[in-house]
N, C-alpha and C positions, 0 to 999 in steps of 0.2 A: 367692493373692489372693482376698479372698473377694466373692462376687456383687457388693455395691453397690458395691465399688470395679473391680472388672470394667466397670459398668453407665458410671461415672465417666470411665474411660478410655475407653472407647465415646465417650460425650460429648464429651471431650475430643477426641477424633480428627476431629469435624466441624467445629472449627474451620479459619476461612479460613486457610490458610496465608500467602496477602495478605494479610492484616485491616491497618487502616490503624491507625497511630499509639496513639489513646487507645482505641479500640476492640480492639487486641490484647495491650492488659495491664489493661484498666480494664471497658470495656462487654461485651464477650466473654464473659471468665471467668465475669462476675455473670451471662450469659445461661447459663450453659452448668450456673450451679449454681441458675437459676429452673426449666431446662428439666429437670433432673434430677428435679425434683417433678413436673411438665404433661407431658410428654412420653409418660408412657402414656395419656393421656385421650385417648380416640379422637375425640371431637367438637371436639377445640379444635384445629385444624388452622393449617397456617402459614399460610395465607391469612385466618385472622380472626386470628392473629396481626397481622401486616402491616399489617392496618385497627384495630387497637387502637390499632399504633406511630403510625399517624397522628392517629387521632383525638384522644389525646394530646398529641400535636406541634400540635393546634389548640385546644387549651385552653390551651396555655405561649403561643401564639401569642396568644390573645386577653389573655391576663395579662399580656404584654409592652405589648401596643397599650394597655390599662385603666393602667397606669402604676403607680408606688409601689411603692416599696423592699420590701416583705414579696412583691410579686405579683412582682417580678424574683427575687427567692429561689426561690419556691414556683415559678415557672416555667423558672430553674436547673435544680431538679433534675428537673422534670419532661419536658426535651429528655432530659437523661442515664436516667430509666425509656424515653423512646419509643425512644431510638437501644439502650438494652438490647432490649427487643424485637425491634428491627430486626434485632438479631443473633441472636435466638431465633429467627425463623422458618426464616431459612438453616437453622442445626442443627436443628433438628426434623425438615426435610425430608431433610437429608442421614441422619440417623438411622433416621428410616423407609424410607430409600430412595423417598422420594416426588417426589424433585426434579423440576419440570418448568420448561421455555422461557416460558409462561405464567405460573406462579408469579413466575420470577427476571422478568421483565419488570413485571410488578404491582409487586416489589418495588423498582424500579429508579426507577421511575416517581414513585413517593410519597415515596422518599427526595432528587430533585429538587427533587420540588415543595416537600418542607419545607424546607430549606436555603434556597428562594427568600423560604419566606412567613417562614421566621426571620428571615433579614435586612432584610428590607420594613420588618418588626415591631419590629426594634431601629432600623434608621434612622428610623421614623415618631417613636420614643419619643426617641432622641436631640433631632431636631427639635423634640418638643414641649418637650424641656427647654433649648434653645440657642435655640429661635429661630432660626434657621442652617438655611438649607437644603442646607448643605455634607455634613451624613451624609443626606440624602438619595440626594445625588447621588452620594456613597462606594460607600452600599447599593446602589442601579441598578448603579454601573461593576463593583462586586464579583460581584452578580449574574450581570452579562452576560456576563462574562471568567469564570466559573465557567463558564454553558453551552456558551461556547465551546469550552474545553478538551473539553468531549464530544461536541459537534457538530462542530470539526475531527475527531478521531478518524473520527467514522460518516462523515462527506464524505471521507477520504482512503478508507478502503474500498470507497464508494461511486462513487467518479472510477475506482481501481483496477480495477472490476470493469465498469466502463463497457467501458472499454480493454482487458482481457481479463475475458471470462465464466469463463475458467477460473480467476480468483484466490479463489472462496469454498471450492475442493474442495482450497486451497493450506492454509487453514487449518484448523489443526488443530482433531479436534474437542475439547472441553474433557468427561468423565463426569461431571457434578455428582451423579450418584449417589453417587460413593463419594467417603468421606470422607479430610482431606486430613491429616496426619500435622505436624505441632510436633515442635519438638527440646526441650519443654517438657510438664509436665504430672506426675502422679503417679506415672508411675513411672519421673521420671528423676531424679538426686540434685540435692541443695541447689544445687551449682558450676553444673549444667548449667540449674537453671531463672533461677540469675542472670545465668549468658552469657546466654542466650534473653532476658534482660529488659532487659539494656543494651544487648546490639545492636537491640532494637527501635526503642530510643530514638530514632536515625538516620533514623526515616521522620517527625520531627516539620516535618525539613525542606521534604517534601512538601504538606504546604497544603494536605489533602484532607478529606474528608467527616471523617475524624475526631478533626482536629486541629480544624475548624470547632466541636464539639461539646463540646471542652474551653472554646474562646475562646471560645464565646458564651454559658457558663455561668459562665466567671470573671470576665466581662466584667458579665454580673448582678446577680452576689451585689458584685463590689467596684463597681460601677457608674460602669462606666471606657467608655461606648459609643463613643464615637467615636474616643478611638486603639483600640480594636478594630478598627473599619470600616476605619480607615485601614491597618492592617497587612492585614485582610483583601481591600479591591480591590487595593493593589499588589501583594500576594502572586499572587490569580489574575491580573492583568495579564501579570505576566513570565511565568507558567506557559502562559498561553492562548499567546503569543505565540512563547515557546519550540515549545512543540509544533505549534505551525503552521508555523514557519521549517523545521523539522524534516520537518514530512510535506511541504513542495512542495520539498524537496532531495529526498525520494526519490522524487517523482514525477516531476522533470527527471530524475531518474537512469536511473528506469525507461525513460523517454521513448528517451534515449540510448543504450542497451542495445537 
C-alpha cells in the first residue's frame, strides 16, 4: 500500500462508527476526502472548523428567511458544505489525536442550535408563502420534541445519579482519541463496501441529525416545505415520546430493585 493511501485509510478509520444515516454514506466520506488535503495545516484546527460549520449554517439560514427559489438551492447545498464540516472537525481531531470534552461539547452545542434556527427558517419561509401559520407551528412542535429527545436523555442520567452518586463511575468511559474502525473503506472489496452501504440504509428510520440534513435540503431545491415540517415534528413526537416512556420504566425499575 503506498503512503497516500496508508494516509487514506488513517482517515478513513476516524469515521464515526455511529454516524447517522446521510451523514455515513454521503457527508462523511466528502469530509474525510476535504480533510485529506487540510488535515496537515497545523493552524486550521477543528475548533475553527466547527465555527466555519456554523457560520455557514447562518448564511443558508439567512438565505432561507430572504426567500426565492435560487436562495433555497444555494442554501441546499450550503447546510450539506456546513454539516460536511461538521463531520471534518470530529476526523481531524480524532486523526491528530487531539480529541477533547470541550471540543465535542462546542461541537454538540452549534449542531443544536442549527437544526433549531434551520427549521425556524424553513417554517418562517413556508409561512411567508401559505399564509398559514400552521408550518409555523410544525417548526416549534418539531423543534421542541427534537430537544426533548436530548434533554430526556441528560434528565434520566441526571435523576439516575441523584439516587445513586455512584451511577457516573457506571459508565463507561468512551476514548474519543482513537479512531473507530468501518467494515468499509479502501481496503475492503467491492461486496463488502456494498454490504456496508445497504445496511446503512436502516438508520433512515431514525429521524436524526442526519436524515434532518437530507430533508431539509430536498425539501429546498423541490420546495415542498410543509410536508417536510409535517413529516419532521411527527417524526420527533413519537421519538421524544418513545424515549421518555422508555427512560421512567427504568427508572420505576431501578426504583423497585
Amino acid at each position: 500500500m503506498n503512503i497516500s493511501n496508508k494516509k487514506l485509510t488513517k482517515l478513513w478509520a476516524t469515521k464515526n462508527k455511529d454516524d447517522e444515516w446521510w451523514s455515513s454514506f454521503v457527508t462523511s466520506p466528502l469530509a474525510i476526502f476535504a480533510n485529506y488535503f487540510v488535515v496537515d495545516i497545523k493552524w486550521l484546527t477543528p475548533n475553527i472548523i466547527t465555527l466555519l460549520s456554523f457560520l455557514v449554517a447562518l448564511v443558508s439560514v439567512a438565505l432561507i428567511v430572504i426567500g426565492g427559489h435560487i436562495n433555497f438551492v444555494i442554501a441546499a447545498f450550503l447546510i450539506q458544505f456546513s454539516h460536511t464540516l461538521d463531520c471534518m472537525d470530529g476526523q481531524m481531531a480524532r486523526f491528530r489525536k487531539t480529541s477533547s470534552p470541550t471540543g465535542s461539547y462546542y461541537d454538540k452545542l452549534t449542531d443544536h442550535l442549527q437544526v433549531a434556527l434551520w427549521f425556524g427558517a424553513v417554517g418562517y419561509a413556508a409561512y411567508d408563502q401559505t399564509q398559514s401559520i400552521t408550518p409555523l407551528l410544525l417548526a416549534f412542535a418539531g423543534v421542541t420534541f427534537y430537544s426533548l429527545r436530548g434533554y430526556s436523555k441528560y434528565m434520566f442520567l441526571y435523576t439516575k445519579m441523584q439516587n445513586d452518586s455512584d451511577q457516573l463511575k457506571q459508565i463507561p468511559a468512551k476514548d474519543t482519541t482513537e479512531p473507530t474502525i468501518e467494515k468499509a473503506g479502501i481496503s475492503f472489496s467491492t461486496a463488502e463496501n456494498l454490504r456496508w452501504f445497504f445496511n446503512e440504509q436502516r438508520k433512515i428510520v431514525f429521524f436524526n441529525e442526519g436524515v434532518f440534513i437530507f430533508m431539509l435540503s430536498a425539501a429546498l431545491i423541490f420546495n415542498v416545505l410543509t410536508p417536510m415540517l409535517i413529516l419532521f415534528a411527527l417524526s420527533q413526537f413519537i421519538y421524544a415520546i418513545k424515549r421518555s416512556l422508555s427512560q421512567i420504566a427504568q427508572l420505576k425499575e431501578q426504583n423497585q430493585n
